[in-house]
C-alpha positions as CSV (number, residue, x, y, z in Angstrom):
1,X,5.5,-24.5,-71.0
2,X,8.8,-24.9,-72.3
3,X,9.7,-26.8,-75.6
4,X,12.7,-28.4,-77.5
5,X,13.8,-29.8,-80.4
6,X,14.3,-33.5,-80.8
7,X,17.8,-32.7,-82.8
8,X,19.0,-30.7,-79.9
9,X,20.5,-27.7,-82.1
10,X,17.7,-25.4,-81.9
11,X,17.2,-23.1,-78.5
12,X,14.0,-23.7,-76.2
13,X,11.0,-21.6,-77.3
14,X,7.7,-21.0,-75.4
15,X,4.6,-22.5,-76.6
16,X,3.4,-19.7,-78.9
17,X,6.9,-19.5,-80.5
18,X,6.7,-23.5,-80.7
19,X,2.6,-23.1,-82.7
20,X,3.4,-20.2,-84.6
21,X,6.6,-21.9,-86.1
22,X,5.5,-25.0,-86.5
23,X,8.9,-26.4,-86.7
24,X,12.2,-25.9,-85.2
25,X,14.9,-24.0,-87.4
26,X,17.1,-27.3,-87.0
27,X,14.3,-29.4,-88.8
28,X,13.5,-31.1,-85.6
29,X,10.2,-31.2,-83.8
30,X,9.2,-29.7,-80.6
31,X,8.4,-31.5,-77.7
32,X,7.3,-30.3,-74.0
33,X,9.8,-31.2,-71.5
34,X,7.5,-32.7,-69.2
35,X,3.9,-34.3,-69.5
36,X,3.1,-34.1,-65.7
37,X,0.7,-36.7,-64.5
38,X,-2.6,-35.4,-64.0
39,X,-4.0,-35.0,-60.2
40,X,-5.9,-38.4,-58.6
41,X,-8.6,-35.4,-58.4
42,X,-9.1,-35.2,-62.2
43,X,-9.6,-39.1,-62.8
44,X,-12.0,-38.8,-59.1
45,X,-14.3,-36.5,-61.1
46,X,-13.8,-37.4,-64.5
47,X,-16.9,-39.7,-64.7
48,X,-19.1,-36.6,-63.9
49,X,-17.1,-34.6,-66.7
50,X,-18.5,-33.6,-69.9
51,X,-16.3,-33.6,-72.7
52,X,-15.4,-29.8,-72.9
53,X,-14.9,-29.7,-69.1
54,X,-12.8,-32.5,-70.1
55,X,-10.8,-30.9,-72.5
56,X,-10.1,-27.5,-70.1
57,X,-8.8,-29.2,-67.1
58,X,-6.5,-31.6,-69.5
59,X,-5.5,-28.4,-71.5
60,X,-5.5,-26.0,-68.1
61,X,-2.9,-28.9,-66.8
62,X,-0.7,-28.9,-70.2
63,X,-0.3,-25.2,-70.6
64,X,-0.1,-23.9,-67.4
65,X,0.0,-20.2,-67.3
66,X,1.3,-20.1,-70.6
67,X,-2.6,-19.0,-71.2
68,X,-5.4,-17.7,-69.3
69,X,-8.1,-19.8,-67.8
70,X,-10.6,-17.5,-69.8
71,X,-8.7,-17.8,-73.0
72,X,-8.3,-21.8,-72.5
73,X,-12.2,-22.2,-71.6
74,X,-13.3,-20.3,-75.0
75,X,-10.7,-22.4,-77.0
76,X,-12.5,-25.4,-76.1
77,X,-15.7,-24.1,-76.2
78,X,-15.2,-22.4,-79.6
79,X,-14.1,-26.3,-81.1
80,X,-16.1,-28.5,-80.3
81,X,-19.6,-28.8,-80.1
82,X,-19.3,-32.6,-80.9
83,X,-19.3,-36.0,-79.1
84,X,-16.8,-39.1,-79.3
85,X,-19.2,-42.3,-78.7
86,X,-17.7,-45.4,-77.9
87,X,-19.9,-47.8,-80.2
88,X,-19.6,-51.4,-78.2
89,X,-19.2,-54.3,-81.0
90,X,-18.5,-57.0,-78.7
91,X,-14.9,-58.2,-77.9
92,X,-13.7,-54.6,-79.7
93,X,-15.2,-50.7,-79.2
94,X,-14.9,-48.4,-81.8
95,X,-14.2,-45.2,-80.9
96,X,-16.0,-42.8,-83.4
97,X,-13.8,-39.7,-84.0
98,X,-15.4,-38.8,-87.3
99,X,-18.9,-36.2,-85.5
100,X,-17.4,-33.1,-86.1
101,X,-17.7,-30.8,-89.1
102,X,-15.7,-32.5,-91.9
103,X,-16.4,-35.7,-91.0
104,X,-12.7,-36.9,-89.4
105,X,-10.7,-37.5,-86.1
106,X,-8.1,-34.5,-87.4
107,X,-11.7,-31.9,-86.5
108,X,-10.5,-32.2,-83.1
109,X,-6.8,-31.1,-83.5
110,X,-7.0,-28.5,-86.6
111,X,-10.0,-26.6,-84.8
112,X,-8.2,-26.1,-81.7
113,X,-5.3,-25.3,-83.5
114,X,-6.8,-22.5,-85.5
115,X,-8.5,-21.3,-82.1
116,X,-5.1,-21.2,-80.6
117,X,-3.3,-19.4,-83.5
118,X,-5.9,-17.2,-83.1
119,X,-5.6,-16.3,-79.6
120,X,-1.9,-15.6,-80.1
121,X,-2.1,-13.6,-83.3
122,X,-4.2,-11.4,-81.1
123,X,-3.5,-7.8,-81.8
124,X,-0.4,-8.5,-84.7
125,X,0.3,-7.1,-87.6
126,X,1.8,-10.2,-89.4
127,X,0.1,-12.7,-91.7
128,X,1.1,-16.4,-91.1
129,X,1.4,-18.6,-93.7
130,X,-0.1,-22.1,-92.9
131,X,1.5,-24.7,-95.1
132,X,0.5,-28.2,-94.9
133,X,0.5,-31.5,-96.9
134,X,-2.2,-33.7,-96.9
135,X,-2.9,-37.0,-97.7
136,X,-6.8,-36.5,-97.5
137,X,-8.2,-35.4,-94.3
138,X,-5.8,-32.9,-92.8
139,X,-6.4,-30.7,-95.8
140,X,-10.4,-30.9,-94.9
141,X,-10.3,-30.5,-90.9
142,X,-7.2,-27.5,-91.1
143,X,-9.4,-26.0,-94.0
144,X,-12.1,-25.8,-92.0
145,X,-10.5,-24.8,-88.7
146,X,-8.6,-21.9,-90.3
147,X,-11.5,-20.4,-92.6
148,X,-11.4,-16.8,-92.2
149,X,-9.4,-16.5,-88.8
150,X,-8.2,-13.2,-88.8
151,X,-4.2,-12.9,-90.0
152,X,-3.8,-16.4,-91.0
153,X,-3.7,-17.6,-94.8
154,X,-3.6,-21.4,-95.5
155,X,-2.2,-23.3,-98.3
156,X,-2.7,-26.6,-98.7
157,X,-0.8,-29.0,-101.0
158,X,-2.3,-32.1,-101.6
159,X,-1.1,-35.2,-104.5
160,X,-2.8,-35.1,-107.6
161,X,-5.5,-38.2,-108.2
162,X,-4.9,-39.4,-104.7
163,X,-7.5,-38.5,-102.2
164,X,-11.4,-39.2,-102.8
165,X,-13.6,-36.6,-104.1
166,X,-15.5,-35.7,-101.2
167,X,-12.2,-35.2,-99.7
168,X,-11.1,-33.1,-102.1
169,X,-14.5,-30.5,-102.4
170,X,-13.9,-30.3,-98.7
171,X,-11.1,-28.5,-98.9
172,X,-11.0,-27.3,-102.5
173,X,-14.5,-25.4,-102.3
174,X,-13.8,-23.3,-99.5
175,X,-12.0,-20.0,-101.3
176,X,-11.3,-16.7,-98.8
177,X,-8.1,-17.2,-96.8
178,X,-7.6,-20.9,-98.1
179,X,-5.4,-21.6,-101.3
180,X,-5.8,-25.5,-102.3
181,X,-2.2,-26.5,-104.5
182,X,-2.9,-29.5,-106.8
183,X,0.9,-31.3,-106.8
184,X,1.9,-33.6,-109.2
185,X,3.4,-37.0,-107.3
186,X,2.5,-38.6,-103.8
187,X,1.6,-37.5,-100.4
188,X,5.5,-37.7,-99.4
189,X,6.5,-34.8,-102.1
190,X,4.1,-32.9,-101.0
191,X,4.9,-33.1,-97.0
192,X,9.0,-33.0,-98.3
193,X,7.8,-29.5,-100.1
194,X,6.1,-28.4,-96.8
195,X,9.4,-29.4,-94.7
196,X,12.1,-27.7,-97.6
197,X,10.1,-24.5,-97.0
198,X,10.3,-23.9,-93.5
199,X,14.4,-24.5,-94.1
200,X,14.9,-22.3,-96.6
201,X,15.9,-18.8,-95.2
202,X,14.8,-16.7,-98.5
203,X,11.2,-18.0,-97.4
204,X,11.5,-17.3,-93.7
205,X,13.1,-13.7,-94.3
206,X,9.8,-12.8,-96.5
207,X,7.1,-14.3,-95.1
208,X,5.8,-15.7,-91.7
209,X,5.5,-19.6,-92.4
210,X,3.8,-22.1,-90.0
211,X,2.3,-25.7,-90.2
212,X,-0.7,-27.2,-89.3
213,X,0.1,-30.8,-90.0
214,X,0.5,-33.2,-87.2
215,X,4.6,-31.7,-87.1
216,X,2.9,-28.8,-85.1
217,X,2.9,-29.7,-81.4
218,X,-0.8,-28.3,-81.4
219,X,-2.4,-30.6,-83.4
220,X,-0.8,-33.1,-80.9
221,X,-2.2,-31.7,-77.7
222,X,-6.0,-31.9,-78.6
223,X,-5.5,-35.3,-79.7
224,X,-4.7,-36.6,-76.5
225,X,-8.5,-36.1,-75.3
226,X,-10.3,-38.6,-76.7
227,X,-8.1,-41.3,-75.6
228,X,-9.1,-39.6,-71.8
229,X,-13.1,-39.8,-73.1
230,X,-13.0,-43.0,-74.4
231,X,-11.2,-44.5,-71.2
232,X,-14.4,-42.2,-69.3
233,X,-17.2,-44.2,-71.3
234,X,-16.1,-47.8,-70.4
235,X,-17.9,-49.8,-68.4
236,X,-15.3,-51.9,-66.2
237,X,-11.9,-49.2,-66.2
238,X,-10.2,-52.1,-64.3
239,X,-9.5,-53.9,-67.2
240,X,-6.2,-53.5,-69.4
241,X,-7.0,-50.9,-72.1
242,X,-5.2,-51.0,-75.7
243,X,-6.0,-48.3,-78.4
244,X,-5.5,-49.6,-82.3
245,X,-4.8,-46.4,-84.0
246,X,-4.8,-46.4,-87.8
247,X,-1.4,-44.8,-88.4
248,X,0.0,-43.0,-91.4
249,X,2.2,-39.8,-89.9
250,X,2.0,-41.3,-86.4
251,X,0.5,-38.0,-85.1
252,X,-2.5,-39.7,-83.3
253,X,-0.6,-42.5,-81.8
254,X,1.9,-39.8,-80.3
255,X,-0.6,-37.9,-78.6
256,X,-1.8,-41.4,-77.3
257,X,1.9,-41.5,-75.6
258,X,1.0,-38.0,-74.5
259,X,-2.3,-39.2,-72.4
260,X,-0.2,-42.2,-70.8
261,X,2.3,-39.7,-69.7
262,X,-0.3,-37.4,-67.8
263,X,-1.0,-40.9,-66.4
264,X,-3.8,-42.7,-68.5
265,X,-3.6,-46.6,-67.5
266,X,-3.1,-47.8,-71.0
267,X,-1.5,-51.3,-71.4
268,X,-0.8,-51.1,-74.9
269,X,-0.8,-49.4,-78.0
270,X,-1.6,-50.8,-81.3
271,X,-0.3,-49.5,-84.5
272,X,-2.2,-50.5,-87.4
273,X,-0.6,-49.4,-91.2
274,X,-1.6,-50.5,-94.5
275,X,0.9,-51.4,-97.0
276,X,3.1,-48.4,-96.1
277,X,4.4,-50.5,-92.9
278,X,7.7,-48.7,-92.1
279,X,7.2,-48.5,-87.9
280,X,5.4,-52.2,-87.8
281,X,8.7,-53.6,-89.9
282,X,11.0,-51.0,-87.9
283,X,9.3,-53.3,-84.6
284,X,10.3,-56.6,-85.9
285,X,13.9,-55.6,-87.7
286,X,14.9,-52.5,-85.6
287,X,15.7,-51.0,-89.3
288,X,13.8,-47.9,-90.1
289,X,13.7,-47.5,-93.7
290,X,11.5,-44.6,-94.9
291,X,10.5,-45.5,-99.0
292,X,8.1,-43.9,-101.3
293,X,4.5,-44.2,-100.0
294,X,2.6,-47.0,-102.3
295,X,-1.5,-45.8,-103.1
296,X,-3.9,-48.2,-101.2
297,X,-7.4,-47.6,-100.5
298,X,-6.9,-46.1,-96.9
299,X,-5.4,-43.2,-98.7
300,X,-5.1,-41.1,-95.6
301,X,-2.1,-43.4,-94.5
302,X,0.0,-43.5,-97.7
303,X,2.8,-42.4,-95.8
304,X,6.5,-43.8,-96.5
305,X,8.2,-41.2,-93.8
306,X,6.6,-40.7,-91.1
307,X,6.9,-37.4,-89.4
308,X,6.2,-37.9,-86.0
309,X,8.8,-41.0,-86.0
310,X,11.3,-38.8,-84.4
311,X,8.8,-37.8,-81.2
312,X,8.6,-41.8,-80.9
313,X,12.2,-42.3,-81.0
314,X,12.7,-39.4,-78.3
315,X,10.2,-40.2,-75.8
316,X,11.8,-43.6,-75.8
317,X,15.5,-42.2,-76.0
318,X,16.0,-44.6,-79.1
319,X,15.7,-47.3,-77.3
320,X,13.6,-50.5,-79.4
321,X,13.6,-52.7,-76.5
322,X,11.5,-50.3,-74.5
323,X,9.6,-49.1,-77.4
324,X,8.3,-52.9,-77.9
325,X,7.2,-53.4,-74.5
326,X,4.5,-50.3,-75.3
327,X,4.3,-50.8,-78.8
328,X,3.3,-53.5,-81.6
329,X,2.5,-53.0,-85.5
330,X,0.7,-55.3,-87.7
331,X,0.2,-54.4,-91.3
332,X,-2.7,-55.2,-93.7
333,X,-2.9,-54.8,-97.4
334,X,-6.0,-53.5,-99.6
335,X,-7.9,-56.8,-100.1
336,X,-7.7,-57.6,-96.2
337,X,-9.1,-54.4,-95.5
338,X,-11.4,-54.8,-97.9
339,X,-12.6,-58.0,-96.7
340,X,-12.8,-56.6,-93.5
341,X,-15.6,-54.0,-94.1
342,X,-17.5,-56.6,-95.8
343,X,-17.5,-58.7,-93.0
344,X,-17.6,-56.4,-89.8
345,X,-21.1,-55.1,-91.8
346,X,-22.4,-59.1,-92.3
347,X,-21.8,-59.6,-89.1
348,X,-22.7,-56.7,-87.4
349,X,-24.2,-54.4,-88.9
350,X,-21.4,-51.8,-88.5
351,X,-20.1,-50.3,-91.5
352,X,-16.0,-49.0,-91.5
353,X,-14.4,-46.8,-93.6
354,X,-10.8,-48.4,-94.9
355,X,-8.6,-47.3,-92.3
356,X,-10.7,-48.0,-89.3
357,X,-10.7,-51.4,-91.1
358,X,-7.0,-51.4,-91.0
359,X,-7.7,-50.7,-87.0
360,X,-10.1,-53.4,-86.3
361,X,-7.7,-55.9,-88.3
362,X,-4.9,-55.3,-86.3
363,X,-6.9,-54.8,-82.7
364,X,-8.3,-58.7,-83.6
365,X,-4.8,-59.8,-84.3
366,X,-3.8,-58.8,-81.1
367,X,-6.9,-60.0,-79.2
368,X,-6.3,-63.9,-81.1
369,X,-2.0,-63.2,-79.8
370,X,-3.6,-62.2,-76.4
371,X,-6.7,-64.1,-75.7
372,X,-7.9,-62.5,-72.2
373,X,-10.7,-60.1,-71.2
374,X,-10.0,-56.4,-72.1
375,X,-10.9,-53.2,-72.9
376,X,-9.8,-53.2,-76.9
377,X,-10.9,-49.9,-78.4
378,X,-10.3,-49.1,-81.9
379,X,-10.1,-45.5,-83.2
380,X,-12.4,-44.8,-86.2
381,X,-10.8,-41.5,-87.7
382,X,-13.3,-40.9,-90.6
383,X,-16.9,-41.6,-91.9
384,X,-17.5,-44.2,-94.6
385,X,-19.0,-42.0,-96.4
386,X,-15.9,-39.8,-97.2
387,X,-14.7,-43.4,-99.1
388,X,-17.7,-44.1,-101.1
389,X,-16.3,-45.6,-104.4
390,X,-14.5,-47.5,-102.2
391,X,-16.8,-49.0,-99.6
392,X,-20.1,-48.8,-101.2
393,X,-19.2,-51.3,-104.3
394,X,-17.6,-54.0,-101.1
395,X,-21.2,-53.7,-99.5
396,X,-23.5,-53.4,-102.0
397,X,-25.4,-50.4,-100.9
398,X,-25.3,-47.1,-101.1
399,X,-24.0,-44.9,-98.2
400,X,-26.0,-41.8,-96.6
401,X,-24.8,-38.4,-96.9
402,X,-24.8,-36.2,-94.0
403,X,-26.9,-33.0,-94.4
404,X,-23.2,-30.7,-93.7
405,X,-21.8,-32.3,-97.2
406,X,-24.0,-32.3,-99.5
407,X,-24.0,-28.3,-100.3
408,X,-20.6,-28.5,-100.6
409,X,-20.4,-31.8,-103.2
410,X,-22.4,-29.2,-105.6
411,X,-19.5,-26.7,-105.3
412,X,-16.8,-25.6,-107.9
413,X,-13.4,-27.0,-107.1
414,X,-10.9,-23.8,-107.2
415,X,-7.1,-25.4,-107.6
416,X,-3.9,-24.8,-108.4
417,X,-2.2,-27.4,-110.3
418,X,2.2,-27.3,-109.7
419,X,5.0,-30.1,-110.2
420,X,6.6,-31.4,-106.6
421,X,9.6,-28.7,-107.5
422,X,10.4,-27.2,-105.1
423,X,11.6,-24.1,-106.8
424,X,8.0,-23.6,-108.4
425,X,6.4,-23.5,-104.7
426,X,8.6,-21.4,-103.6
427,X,8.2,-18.8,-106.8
428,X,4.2,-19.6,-106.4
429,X,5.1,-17.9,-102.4
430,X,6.7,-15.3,-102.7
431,X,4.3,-14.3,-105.3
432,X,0.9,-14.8,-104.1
């Protein structure tokens, strides 16, 4: 499997180059060259598939010999032991990507990922250093994935006051080979820290740096399943299929464009933003104009610059015309989301957490703009539970806690509190 950078300056590396790195020296991101279409055989027998079967033949396909059968069947097996229902609501599914361990869609992409790293790290002397920025649940799912993999040390930087507290003990709590850095300003200081590191050669000459966010072309990969198992669990396939997919880095909605290239029959994708609408205004005025995230109560979004923006643009050589035909934002501020949950619950009994709301919203826009039997799923990329103080005052009720968090709420939060300088990450680096 061969890879590039979407700036073109970088050389070609092979996939474990492209993992390991994270990102290209030319502050690019890699993509594969080709996203072959799956064999007419795999969608034949996908119906009798489980998920993990699933999983090996799509990963098997997307690999190639780049790793053994073996290797790619104890990956899978390793990461998931965890479903993805498809909850039917009527007119719109939901898509529940929040069964695994902490809770959130990013379980499936971080604990491949550190199952991967793993695999390749395989009898080297080098520690990599995982940096990655997180708006709320990356931090949790990575934290999790990488706890106590052999040669791998993660650090985690994270903006002060600005994720919820069970989001926070998640990854916070953990101690051994993670480091949690408390940073002083939003979600986009801490991902612009993350991205001055890997470009800064001092860094690079000293230590082994690497990402886990959704930059690295191996949180990407994983992703792409669950579009494949919820497409497996519908009742009538014949129907057009759209995917809303609460966006903040655009990671997930990427790897959606990486199922429809292996060959997926989706009609069109859906991307749902909160207040921090840069792509759905991009759609509508061809401008992109990244800004400084704004707070809103699907924290996990605040995003101003999204990352994975430059995969968009490349898979659709720049081109907005094209883009569109694939393609359509809607945005939603806090008290429509809010309103939202409150109603979805009245009406049926179905509680969301704020960025699935953000989801639903936009998946029902569509449905009023395109009034015709379909298959609308929306992607629910995190328990309610994880948002509390948020949803628990809209419904009036409070929220169960699964068994797997309620040790860890008791825990001692271990941080490191630093300003979004760069030079005091850096000093905090190369002296850890």
């Amino acid at each position: 499997m061969q890879l590039y950078s979407t700036k073109r300056v970088s050389p070609d590396v092979d996939l474990k180059e492209a993992v390991l790195k994270g990102l290209p020296p030319d502050n690019g991101l890699y993509m594969p060259y080709e996203m072959f279409h799956l064999p007419p055989s795999f969608f034949e027998e996908l119906p009798q598939m489980s998920f993990n079967e699933m999983a090996i033949n799509i990963t098997k396909h997307i690999v190639g010999e780049d790793i053994p059968e073996k290797e790619v069947e104890d990956i899978i097996n390793s990461a998931y032991n965890f479903d993805a229902p498809l909850v039917d609501l009527g007119d719109i599914k939901v898509l529940e990507l929040f069964q695994g361990p902490t809770l959130a869609f990013k379980d499936f992409g971080a604990r491949f990922m550190g199952r991967l790293m793993g695999y390749f790290l395989k009898g080297s002397k080098d520690q990599v250093n995982i940096l990655v920025a997180t708006s709320g649940d990356t931090g949790s799912a990575v934290a999790h994935g990488f706890l106590n993999v052999e040669g791998i040390h993660v650090t985690i930087l994270y903006p002060k006051g600005k994720v919820s507290d069970i989001q926070e003990k998640q990854f916070t709590t953990l101690g051994a080979n993670i480091t949690a850095l408390e940073v002083d300003g939003t979600f986009d200081d801490c991902q612009r820290l993350v991205k001055t590191a890997f470009l800064d050669k001092e860094l690079n000459q000293k230590l082994v740096l690497s990402s886990a966010n959704s930059i690295n072309i191996a949180r990407l990969i994983p992703q792409s399943f669950y579009y494949f198992w919820a497409y497996r669990q519908l009742k009538d396939q014949s129907l057009p299929l759209y995917f809303s997919i609460p966006s903040g880095n655009f990671g997930n909605l990427t790897a959606c464009l990486f199922a429809e290239a292996m060959g997926l029959p989706v009609k069109k994708i859906i991307a749902a933003t909160n207040a921090n609408s840069i792509v759905p205004e991009y759609l509508e005025s061809g401008l992109f104009q990244p800004r400084t995230s704004v707070s809103t109560i699907s924290n996990a979004m605040d995003v101003g610059n999204p990352s994975n923006f430059a995969r968009i643009m490349d898979i659709y050589s720049n081109d907005l015309e094209i883009i569109k035909e694939d393609i359509v934002g809607y945005a939603f501020n806090d008290s429509e989301t809010a309103r939202c949950i409150q109603d979805v619950y009245k009406e049926k009994g179905y509680l969301l957490c704020p960025h699935t709301a953000v989801g639903y919203l936009a998946i029902q826009k569509f449905l009023e703009e395109h009034p015709s039997p379909a298959n609308a799923v929306v992607l629910s990329t995190a328990h309610p539970v994880k948002f509390g103080e948020v949803v628990e005052p809209l419904i009036n009720a409070k929220i169960e806690i699964p068994e797997r968090l309620k040790d860890m709420l008791g825990s001692e939060k271990k941080s490191i509190a630093i300003s979004s300088d760069f030079n005091e990450l850096k000093k905090w680096l190369l002296n850890k």
